[in-house]
Backbone as ProteinMPNN parsed JSONL, in Angstrom:
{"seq_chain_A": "XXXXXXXXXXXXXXXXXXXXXXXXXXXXXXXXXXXXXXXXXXXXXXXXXXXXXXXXXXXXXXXXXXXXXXXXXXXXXXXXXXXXXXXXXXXXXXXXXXXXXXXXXXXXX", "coords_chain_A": {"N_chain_A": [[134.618, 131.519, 123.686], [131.748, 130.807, 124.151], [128.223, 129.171, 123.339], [124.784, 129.898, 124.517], [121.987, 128.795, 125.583], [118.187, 129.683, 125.808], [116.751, 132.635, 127.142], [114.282, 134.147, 128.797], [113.703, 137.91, 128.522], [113.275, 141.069, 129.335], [112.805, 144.062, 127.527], [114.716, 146.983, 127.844], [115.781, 146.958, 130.915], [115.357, 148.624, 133.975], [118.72, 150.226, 135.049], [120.422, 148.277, 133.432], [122.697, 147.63, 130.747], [121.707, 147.619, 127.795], [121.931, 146.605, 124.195], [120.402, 146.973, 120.892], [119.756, 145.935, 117.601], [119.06, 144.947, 114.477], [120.287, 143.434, 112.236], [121.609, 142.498, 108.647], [120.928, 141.798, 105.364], [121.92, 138.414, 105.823], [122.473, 135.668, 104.774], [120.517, 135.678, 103.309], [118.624, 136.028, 105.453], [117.398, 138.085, 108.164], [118.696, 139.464, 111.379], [117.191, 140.051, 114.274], [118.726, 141.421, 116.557], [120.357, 141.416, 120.313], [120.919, 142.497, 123.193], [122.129, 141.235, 126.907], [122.861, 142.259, 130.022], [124.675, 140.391, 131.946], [126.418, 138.839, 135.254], [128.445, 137.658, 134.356], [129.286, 138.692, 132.06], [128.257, 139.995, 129.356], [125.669, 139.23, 127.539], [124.45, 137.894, 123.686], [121.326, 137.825, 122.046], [120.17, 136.4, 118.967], [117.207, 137.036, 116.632], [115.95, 135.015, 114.3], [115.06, 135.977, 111.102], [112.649, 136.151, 108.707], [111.537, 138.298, 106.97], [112.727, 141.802, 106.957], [112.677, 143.096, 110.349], [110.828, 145.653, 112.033], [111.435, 146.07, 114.507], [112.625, 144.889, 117.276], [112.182, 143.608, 119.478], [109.411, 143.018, 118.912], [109.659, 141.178, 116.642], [108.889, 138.467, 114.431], [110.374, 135.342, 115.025], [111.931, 132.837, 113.157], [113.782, 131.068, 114.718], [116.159, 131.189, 117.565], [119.017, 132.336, 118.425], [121.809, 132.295, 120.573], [124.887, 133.844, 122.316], [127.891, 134.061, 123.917], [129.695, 134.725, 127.352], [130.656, 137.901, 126.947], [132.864, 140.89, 126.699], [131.664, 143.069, 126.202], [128.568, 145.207, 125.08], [128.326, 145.23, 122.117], [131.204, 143.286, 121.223], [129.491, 141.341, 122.203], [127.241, 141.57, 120.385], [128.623, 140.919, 117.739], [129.471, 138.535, 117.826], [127.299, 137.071, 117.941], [126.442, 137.367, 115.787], [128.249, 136.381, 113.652], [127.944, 133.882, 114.922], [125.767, 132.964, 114.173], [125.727, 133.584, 111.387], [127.99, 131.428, 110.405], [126.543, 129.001, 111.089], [124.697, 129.287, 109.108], [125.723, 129.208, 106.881], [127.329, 127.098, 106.944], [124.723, 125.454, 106.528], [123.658, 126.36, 104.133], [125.679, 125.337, 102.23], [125.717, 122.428, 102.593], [123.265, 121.869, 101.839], [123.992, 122.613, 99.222], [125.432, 120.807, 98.4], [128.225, 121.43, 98.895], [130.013, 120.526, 100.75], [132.853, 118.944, 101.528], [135.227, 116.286, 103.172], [138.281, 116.674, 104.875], [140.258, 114.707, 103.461], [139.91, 114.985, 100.812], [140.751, 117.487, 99.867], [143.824, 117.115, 100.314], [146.55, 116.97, 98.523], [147.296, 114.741, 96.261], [146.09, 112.734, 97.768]], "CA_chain_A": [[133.229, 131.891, 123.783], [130.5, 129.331, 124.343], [126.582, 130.081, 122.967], [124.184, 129.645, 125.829], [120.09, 128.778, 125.666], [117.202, 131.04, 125.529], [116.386, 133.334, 128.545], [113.852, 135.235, 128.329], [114.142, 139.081, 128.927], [112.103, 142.113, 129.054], [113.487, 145.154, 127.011], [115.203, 148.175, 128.811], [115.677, 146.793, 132.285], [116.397, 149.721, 134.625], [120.315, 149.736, 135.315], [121.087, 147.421, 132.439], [123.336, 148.413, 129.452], [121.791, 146.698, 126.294], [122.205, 147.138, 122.907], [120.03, 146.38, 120.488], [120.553, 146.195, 116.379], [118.607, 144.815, 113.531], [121.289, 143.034, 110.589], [121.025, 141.475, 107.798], [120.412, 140.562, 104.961], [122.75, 137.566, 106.57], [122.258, 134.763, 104.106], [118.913, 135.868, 102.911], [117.38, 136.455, 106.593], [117.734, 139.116, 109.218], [118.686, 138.957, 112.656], [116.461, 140.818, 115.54], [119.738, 141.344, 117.859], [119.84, 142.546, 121.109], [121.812, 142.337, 124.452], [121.927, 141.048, 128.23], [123.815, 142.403, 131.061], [124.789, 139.125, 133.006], [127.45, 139.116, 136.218], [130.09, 137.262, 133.853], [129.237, 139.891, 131.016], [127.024, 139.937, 128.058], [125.201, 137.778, 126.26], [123.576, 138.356, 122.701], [120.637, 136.984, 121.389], [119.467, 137.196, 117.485], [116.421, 136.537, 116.178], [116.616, 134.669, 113.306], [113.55, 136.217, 110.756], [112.563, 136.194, 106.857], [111.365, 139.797, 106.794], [113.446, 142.781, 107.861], [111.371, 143.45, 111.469], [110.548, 147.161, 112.373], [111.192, 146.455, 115.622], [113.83, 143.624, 117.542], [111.183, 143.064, 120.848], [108.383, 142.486, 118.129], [110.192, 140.687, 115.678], [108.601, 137.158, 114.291], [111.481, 134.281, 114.819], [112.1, 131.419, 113.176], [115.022, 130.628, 115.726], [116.811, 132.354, 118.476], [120.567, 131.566, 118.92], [122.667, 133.026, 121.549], [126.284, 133.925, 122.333], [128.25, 134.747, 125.42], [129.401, 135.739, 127.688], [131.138, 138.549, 126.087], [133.137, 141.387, 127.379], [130.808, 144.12, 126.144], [127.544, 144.83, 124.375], [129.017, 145.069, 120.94], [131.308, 142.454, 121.61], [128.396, 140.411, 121.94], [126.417, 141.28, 118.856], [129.5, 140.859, 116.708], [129.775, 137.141, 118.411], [125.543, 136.267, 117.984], [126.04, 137.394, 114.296], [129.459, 135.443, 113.49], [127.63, 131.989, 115.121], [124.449, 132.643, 113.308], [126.555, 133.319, 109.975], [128.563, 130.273, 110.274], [125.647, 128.057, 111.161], [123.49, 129.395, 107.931], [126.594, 129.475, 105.686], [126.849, 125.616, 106.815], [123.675, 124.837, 106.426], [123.994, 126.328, 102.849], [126.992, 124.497, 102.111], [125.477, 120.949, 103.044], [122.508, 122.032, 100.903], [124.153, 122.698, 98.036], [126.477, 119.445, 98.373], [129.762, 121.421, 99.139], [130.809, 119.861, 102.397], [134.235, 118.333, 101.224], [136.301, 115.999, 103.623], [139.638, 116.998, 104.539], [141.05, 114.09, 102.27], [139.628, 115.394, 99.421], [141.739, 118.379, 99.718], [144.809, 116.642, 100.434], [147.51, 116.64, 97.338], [147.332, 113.017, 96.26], [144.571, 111.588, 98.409]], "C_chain_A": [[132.374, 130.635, 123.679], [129.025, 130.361, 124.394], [126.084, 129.204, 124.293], [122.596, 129.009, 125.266], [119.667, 129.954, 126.365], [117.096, 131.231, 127.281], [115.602, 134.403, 128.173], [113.896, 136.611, 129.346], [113.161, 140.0, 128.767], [113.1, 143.499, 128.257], [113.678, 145.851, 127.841], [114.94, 148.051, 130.272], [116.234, 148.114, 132.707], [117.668, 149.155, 135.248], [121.012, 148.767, 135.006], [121.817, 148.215, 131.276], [122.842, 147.339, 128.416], [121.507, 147.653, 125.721], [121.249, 146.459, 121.835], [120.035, 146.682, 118.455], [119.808, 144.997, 115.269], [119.689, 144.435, 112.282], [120.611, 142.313, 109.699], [120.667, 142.399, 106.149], [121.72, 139.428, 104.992], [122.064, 136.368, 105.882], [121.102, 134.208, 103.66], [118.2, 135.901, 103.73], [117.849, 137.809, 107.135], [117.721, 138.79, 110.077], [118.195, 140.432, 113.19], [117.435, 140.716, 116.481], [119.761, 142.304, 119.166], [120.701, 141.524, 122.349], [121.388, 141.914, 125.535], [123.002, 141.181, 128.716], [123.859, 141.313, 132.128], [126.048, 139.088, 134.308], [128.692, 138.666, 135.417], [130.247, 137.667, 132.754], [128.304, 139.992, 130.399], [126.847, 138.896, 126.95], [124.517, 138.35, 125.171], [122.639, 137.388, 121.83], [120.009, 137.631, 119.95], [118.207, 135.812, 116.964], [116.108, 136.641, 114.416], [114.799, 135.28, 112.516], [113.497, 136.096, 109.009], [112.773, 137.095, 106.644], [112.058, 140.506, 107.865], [112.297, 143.404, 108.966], [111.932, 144.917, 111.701], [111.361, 147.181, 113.928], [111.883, 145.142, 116.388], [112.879, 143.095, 118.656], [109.966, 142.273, 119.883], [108.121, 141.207, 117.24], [109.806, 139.04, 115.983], [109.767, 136.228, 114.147], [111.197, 132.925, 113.985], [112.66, 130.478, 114.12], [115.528, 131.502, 116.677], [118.066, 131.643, 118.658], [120.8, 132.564, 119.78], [124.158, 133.18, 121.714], [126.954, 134.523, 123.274], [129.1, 133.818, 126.233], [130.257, 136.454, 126.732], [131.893, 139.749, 126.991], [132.084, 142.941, 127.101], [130.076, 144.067, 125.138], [127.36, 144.667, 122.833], [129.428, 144.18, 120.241], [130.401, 141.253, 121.066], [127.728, 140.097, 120.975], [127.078, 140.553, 117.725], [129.385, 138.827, 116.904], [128.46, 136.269, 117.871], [126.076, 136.537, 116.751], [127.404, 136.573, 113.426], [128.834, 133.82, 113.723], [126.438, 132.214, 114.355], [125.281, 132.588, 111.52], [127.308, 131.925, 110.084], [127.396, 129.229, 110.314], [124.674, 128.117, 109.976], [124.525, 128.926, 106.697], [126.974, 127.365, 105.544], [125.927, 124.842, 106.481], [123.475, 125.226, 104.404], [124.973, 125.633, 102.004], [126.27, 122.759, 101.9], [123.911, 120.918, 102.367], [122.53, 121.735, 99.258], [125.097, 121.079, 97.898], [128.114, 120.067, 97.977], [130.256, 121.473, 99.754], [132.316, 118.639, 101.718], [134.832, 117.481, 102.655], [137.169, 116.404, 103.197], [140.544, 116.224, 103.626], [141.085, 114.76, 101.078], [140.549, 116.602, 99.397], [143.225, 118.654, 100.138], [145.708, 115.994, 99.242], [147.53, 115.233, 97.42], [146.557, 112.053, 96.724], [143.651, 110.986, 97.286]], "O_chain_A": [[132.607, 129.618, 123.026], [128.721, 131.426, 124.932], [126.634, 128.277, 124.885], [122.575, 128.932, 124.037], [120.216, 130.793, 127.079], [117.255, 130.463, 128.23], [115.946, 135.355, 127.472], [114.061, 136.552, 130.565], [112.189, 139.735, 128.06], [114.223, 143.685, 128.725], [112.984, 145.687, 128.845], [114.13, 148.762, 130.868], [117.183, 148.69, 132.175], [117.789, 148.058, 135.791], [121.918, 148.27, 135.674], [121.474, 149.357, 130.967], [123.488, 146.312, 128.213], [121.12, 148.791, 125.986], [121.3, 145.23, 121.884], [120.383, 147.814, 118.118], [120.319, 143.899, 115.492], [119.833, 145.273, 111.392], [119.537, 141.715, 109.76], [120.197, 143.534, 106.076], [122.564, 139.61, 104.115], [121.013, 136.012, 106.415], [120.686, 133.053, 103.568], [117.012, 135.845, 103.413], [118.635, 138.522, 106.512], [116.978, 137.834, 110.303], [118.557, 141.542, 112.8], [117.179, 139.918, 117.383], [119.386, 143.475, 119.221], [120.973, 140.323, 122.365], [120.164, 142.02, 125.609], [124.027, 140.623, 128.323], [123.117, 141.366, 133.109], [126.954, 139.697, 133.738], [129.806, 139.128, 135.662], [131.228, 137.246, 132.141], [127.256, 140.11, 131.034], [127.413, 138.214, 126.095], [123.885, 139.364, 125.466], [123.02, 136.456, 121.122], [119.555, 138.757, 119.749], [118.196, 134.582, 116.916], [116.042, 137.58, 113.622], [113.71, 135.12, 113.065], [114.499, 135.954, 108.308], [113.869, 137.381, 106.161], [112.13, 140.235, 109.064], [111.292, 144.025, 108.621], [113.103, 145.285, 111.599], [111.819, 148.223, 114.397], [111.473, 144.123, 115.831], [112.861, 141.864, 118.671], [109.651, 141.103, 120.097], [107.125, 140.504, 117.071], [110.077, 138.396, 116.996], [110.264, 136.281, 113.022], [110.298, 132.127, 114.249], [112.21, 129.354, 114.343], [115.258, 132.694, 116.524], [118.12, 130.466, 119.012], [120.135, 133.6, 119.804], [124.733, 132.36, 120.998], [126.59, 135.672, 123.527], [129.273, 132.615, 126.041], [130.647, 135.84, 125.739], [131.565, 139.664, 128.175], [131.936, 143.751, 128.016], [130.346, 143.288, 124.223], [126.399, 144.068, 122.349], [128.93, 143.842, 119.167], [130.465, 140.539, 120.066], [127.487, 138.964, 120.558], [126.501, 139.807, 116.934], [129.225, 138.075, 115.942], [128.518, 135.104, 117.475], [126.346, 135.4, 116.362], [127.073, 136.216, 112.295], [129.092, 132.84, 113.024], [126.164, 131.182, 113.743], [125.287, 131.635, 110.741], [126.605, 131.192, 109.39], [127.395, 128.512, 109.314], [123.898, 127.181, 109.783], [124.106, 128.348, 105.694], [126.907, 126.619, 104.566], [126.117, 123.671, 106.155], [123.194, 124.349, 103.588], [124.646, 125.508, 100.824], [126.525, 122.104, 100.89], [123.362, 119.817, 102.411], [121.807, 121.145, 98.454], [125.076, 120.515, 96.804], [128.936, 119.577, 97.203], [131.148, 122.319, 99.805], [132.18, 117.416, 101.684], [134.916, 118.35, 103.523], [137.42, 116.64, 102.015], [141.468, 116.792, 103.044], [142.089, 115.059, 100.432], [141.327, 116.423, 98.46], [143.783, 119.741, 100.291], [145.671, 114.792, 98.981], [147.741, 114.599, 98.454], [146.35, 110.912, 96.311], [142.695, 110.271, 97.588]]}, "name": "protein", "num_of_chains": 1, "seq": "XXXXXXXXXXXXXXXXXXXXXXXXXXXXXXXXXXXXXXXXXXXXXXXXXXXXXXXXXXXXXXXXXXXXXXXXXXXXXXXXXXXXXXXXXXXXXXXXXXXXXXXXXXXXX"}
């Protein structure tokens, strides 16, 4: 899987299948997630927010990541919310100062 850049979209294209889905609380934010039907499958974009949004089209971002293609709209979400978790859980990590080299956790190093 490879994440993509922003595209913007209009909600409920006719004769599209998206999905759209509200998570979180995902390392103290929420993601505004939501789908695109593309020819080489689906892509999912989440919008990264403070406050839980009412509403995923509405929803104030800090960030938008992406993820795709995917084989279906699900798929996809599961994929946008896996790279946004890893990228916050790093960024927490390298906050707190517990980014380790692999030496360091090498018996005897």
């Amino acid at each position: 899987m490879r994440t993509v850049g922003f595209v913007e979209t209009i909600p409920s294209q006719p004769g599209t299948t998206t999905f759209e889905e509200v998570v979180g609380p995902v390392c103290g934010y929420y993601l505004a997630c939501y789908t695109v039907e593309a020819q080489e499958g689906f892509y999912a974009y989440a919008k990264l927010c403070v406050r839980k949004p009412r509403d995923v089209w509405a929803a104030k971002a800090l960030r938008k990541l992406a993820a795709g293609p995917c084989a279906s709209p699900e798929a996809a979400i599961t994929a946008v919310v896996d790279h946004v978790t890893r990228k916050l859980s790093r960024r927490r990590e390298e906050e707190l100062g517990l980014q380790f080299s692999w030496s360091h956790t090498v018996p005897g190093a």
